[in-house]
N, C-alpha and C positions, 0 to 999 in steps of 0.2 A: 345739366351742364350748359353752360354760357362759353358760344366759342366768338374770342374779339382778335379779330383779323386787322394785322399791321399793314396797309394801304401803299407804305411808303416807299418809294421806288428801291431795289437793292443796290443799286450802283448811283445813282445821282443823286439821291437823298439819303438820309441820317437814319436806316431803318434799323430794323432788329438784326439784320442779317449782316449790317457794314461795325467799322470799326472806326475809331478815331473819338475823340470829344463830342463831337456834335453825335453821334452815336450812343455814346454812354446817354447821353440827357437825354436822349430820345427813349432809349431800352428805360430810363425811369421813370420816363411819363408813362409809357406803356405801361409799366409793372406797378404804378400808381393807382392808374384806373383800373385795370385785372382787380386790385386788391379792392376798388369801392366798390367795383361790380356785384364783387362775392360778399361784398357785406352788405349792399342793399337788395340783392336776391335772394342771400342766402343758398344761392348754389355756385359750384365749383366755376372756376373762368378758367378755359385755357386759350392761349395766349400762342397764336401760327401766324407767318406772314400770308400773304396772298398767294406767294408760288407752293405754299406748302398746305393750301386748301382743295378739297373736292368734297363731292358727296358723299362716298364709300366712306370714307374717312368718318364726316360726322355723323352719318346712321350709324355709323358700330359703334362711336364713344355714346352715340346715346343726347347730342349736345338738341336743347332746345330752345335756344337761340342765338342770332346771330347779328354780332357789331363787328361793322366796318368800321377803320377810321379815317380821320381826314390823311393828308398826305402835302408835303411840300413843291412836288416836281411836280410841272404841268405836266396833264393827265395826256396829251398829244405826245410828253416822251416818250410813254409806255411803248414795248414792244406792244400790240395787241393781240398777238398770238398767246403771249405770257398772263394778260388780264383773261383770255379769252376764258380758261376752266371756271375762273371764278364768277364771270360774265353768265355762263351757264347754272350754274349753282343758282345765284339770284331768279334766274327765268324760271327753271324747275323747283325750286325746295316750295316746300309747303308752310317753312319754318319761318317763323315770325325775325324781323331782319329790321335792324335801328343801324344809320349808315350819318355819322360825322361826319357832318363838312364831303371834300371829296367823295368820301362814302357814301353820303347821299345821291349824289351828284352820279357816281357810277351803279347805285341803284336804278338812277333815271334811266341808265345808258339801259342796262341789262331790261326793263320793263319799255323800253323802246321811247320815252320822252323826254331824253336828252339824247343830242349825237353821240355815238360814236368814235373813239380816238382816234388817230389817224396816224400816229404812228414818228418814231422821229427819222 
């Protein structure tokens, strides 16, 4: 299983978790790529915001690997207390990890060679 994490701020950006128009097209571009993921893998995608990520979680589904994706809001919005579990995940997992845009970008953060957010 392929676990692709929604990046996108919940409240200032167009995530999976808001609502309104620019949401709906968001929740489709997500559910766009879930669906290419699982058909050029061949394994299951699921499809968690960033707050709804940890470890526990994907050791027990079993998920062996992991996309981030890009994101709209500068990365300095973020609470970084709120990025922080995911921030961890990256540092610890063993599990091979493809980061879009932003999601790269907060790979850096998490493996130490990008800064840091600093918070709004």
């Amino acid at each position: 299983m392929i676990c692709y994490v929604d990046l996108e701020h919940p409240e200032l950006g167009p995530s999976m978790l808001s609502e309104g128009p620019e949401a709906t097209e968001r929740k489709a571009d997500l559910f766009t790529h879930k669906a290419r993921f699982e058909r050029l893998s061949g394994a299951l995608c699921l499809l968690l915001h960033f707050t709804q990520v940890n470890r526990v979680l994907l050791e027990r589904l079993g998920v062996h690997a992991i996309i981030v994706s890009g994101h709209s809001t500068l990365i300095d919005d973020y609470d970084p207390d709120t990025l922080a579990p995911l921030i961890e995940l990256i540092r610890e997992t063993r599990t091979p990890l493809l980061g879009l845009c932003g999601g790269q970008q907060l790979i850096g953060v998490g493996v130490g060679v990008c800064p840091a957010p600093t918070g709004a």
